[in-house]
N, C-alpha and C positions, 0 to 999 in steps of 0.2 A: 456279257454272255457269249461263248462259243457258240458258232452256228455250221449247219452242213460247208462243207469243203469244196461240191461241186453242182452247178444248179441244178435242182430236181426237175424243172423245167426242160433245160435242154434236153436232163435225160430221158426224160418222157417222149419229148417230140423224134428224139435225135440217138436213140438206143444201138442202132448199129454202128454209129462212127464211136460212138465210147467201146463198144463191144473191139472194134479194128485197134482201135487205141493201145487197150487191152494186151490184145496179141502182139501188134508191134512190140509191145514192152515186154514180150513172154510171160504176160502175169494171165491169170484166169478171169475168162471172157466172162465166165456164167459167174461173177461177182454182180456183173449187171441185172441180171436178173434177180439175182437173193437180192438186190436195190429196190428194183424195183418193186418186189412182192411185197419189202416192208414199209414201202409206201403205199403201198393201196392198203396195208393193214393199219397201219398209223392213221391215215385220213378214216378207215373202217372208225376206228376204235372212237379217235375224235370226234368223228358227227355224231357215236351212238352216245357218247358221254356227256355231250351238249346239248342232246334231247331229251336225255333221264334229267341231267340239273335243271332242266327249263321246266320240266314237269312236276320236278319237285317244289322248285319255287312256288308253281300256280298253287301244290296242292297245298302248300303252309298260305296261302293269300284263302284259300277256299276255309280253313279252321276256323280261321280271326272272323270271318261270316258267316259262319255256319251256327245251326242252333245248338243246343244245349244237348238233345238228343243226336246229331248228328258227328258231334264232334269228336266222340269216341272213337265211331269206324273211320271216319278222317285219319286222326291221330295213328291207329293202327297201320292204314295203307300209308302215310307218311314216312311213320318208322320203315317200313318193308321196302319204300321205294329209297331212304338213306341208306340201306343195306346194299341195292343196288347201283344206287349214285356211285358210290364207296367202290363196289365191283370194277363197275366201267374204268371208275379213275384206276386203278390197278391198272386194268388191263390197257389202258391207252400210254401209261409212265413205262410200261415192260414194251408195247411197241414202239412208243419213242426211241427206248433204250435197245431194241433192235436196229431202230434206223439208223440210228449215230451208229453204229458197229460197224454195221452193212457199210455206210458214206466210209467211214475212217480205212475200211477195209479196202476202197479203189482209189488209183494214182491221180494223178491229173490228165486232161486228157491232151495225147502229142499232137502236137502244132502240124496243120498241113506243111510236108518239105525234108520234113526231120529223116534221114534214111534210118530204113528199118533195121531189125539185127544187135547183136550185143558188141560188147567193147572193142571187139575187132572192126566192124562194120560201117567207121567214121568213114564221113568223106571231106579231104582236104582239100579246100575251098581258096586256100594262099599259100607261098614259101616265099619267106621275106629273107635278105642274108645268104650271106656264102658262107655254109663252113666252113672251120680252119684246116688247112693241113699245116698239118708240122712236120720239122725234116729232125725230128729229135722224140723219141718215145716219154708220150704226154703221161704228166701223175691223174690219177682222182684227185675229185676234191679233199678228201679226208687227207689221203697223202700231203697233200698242197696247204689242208688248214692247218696240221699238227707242226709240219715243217717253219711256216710259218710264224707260228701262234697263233694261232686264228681259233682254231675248236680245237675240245678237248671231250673228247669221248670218255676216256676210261674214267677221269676222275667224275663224270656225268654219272655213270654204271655205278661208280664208287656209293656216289651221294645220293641218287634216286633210282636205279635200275635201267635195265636195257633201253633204247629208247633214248634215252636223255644224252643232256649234254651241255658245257659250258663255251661261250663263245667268249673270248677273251681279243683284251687289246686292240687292234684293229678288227678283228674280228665284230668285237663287239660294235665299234665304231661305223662297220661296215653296214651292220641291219639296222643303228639306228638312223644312218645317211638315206638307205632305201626307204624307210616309214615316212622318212622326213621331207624326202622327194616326190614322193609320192602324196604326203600328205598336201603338200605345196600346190600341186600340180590339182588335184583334187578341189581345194578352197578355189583355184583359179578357174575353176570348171561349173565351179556354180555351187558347190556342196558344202553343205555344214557338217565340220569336224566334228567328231563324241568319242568321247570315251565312258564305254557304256558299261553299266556292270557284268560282270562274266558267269553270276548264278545266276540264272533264271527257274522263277515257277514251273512246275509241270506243266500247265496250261500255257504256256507261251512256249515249251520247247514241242509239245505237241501239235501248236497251230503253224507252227510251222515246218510241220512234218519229219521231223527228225525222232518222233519216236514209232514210228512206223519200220520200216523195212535198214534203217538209219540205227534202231535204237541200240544195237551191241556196240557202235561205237560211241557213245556216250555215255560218259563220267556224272551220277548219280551220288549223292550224298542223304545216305537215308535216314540219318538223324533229322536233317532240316527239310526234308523233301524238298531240294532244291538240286539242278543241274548244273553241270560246268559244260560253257558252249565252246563249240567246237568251230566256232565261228562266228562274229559280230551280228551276222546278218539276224541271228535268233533273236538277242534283245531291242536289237534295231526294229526288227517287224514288230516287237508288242511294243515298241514304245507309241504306235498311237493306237491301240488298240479297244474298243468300245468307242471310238472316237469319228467325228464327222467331219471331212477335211476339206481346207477350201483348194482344190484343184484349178482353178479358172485359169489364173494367171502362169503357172506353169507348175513341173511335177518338182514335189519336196526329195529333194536329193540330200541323203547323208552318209557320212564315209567313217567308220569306226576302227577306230584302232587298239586293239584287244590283243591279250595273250587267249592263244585257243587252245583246247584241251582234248583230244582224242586216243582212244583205247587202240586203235590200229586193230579191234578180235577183225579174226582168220585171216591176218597178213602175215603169219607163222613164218621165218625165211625169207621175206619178201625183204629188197631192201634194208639187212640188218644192218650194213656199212653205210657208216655218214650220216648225213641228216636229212635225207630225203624223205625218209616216213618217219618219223619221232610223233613222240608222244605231246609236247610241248612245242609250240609255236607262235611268233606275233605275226601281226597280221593288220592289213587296212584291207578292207572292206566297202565297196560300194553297194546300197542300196536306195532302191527309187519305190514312193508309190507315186501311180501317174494315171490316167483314166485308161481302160480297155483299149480303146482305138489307138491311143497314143502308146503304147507297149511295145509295137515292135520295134517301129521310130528307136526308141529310148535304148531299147537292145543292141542297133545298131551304133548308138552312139557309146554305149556302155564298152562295148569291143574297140572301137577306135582308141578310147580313151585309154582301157591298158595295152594299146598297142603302142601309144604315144611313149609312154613308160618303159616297155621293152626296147625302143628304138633309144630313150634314153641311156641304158645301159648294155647298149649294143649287142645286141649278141643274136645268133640265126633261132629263128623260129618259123612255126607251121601253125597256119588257124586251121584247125577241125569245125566240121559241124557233126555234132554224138550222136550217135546212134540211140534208137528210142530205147532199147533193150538196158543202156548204160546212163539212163536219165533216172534223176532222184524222184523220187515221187512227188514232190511239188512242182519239178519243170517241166513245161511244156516245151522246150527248143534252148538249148544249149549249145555254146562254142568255148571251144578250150583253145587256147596260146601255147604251144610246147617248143621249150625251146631245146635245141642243139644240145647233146654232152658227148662231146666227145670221147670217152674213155668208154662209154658204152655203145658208140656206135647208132645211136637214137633219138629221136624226140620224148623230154618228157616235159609233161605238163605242168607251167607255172602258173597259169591263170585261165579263171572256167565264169564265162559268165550266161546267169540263168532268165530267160521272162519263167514266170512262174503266173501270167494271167492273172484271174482272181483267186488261183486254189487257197492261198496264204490269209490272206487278206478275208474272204470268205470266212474262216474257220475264226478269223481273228475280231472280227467286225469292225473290220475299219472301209469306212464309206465316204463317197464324196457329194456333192449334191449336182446333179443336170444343169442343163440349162432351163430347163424347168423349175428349180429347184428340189427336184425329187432324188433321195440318196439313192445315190448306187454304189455297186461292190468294186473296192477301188482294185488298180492291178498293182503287183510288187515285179522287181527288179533285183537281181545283184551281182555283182561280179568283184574279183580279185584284183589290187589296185601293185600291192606287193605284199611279198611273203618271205621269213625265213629261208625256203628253199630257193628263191633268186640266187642266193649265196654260191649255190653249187654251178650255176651254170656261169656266172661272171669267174668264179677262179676257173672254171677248165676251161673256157674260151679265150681269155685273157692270161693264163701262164705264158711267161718266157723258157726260152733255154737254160738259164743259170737259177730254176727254180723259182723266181718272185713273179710276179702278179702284175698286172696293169691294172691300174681305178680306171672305172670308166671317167670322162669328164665330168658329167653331172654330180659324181658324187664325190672328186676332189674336194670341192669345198666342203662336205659334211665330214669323207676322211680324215684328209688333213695331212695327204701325202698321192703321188702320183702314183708309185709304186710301194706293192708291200714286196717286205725283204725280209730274210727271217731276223727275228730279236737278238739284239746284242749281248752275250751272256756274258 
């Protein structure tokens, strides 16, 4: 069973900092309150519908004793008070079903620290690396893959439309070296590997918030009411979902490695050359659940660890910490990895990783037990371990003068060459 996304509790006690939250994230404040109201009308409706059933019960205990002459007008105000019974429970499933609305309809709340402001309003927190200067005018990556052989755009367009794309030959070689270093690196770090399935139920792409504010980018199949994720993390969080986990010993860490699927609606123009925003992408994936207090810990380690991975395949980057305005509605504090591209003169972003507290997990019900033993709502984790777009920042940092490529070292052995050169025709 799906349960509320944010505790009703804090918000009771604690209404202005969800309220602040709120704004930080430019969403609307008075969601708090329409929250609120259908909680004081939910618990209304509950206590009064728990008073008619209790009073109906005595009054069927009151027939079975009652005399012969009595029993009629019994039986009467019995039926009259089932009419009512029936009423209440109405009217408490329609304020239930306002509440879920109201919860589904606020983010999570941002983490003390998070700077406020939308996606310009990052503050970078590192610059690791020197970019490259060149004394020879650098290609893009597309220039560099086609030249190459490495991707093949048009016959992509050919075969599935804009968007798409074919990685060939080292190419191809190239992203399965990064899944597989990364994979490596991951198992070494304490995670169990998945390969998870990539439709997921409605109720798992909703508990973890991607049909919210998220849901135009999401690939829907309405025959089977089933989704296509746009990211591991989705089946990874219901995979223990309704479930009671044993936290003690330390937080269950798993890293999935999935093809992801997203619509890219309103990036019209954005990014049409290369494969920097496509439609189709692999991907590993870390996620953690780990108890509340242990969350931030894990977040910090979570960033380490795709830093480790960047430094593997060398190339300049910048940690951000996001702005709250530019956080998914399940995170509470996020940092993204952007590395260097040269040919644009910019950082972009290869790896983003999220605490999301318990919003996830919450919605999801997956609990762990105290030291008491008493369940509580476990917190999630995830972050980017490698992805298809690494591709881009390794050929424009690593081009030569005569056109080829440098491998970074760690991924020589998955390549299976130092340099790429274009193909021999």
């Amino acid at each position: 069973m799906l349960i509320p996304m944010i505790d009703l509790r804090f918000l009771r006690d604690n209404p202005d900092v969800v309220r602040a939250s709120q704004r930080a994230r430019g969403e609307d404040p008075a969601l708090v309150d329409t929250l609120l109201a259908a909680d004081v009308r939910r618990r209304s409706t509950v206590a009064a519908f728990d008073t008619l059933r209790a009073e109906h019960k005595s009054m069927g205990k009151l027939v079975g004793k009652a005399s012969a002459q009595e029993r009629p007008a019994l039986l009467a105000r019995g039926q009259e008070m089932s009419v009512k019974v029936k009423e209440a429970e109405a009217e408490r499933n329609a304020a239930a079903a306002e509440l879920d609305a109201a919860h589904r309809a606020l983010s999570n709340v941002v983490q003390d620290g998070a700077p406020a402001g939308g996606e310009a309003d990052f503050v970078v927190l590192e610059t690791v690396g020197t970019t490259p200067e060149f004394d020879f005018e650098p290609k893009d990556h597309l220039e560099l893959g086609e030249s190459l052989g490495l991707i093949d755009t048009e016959r992509g367009a050919k075969v599935s439309g804009a968007r798409f794309y074919f990685l060939t030959g080292y190419g191809a070689l190239l992203q399965l070296g990064l899944l597989q270093l990364a994979a490596q690196k991951a198992v070494a770090n304490g995670f169990t590997m998945m390969i998870p399935p990539v439709l997921v139920r409605p109720e798992i792409m909703a508990g973890t918030g991607f049909l919210g504010q998220h849901a135009d980018e999401v690939y829907r199949l309405a025959d089977e009411d089933l989704y296509l994720v746009g990211t591991s993390e989705v089946p990874l969080a219901g995979y223990h979902s309704d479930e009671i986990l044993d936290l003690g010993a330390a937080p269950k860490r798993y890293a999935g490695w999935s093809t992801c699927f997203r619509r890219e609606a309103g990036s019209y123009g954005k990014d049409t050359r290369g494969i920097i925003r496509v439609h189709q992408f692999d991907k590993i994936e870390m996620f953690v659940f780990t108890t509340p207090e242990q969350a931030d810990a894990e977040h910090q380690r979570l960033l380490a660890w795709e830093q480790e991975m960047l430094a593997a395949i060398e190339v300049p980057y910048r940690v951000i910490d996001v702005a709250a305005g530019d956080l998914g509605s399940s995170a509470a504090r996020k940092f993204d990895c952007e590395a260097w591209v040269p040919t644009q003169q910019t950082y972009r972003e290869l790896t983003s990783t999220s605490n999301c507290t318990t919003y996830q997990a919450r919605r999801l019900a997956v609990r762990y037990r105290d030291e008491n033993g008493k369940p509580q709502i476990a917190a999630t984790l995830n972050g980017t371990l490698a992805t298809t777009r690494w591709i881009v920042a390794i050929l424009e940092n690593h081009q030569q003068p005569d056109g080829s490529v440098r491998v970074p070292s760690a991924l020589v052995p998955f390549v299976g060459t130092e340099v790429l050169t274009p193909p021999q025709r």
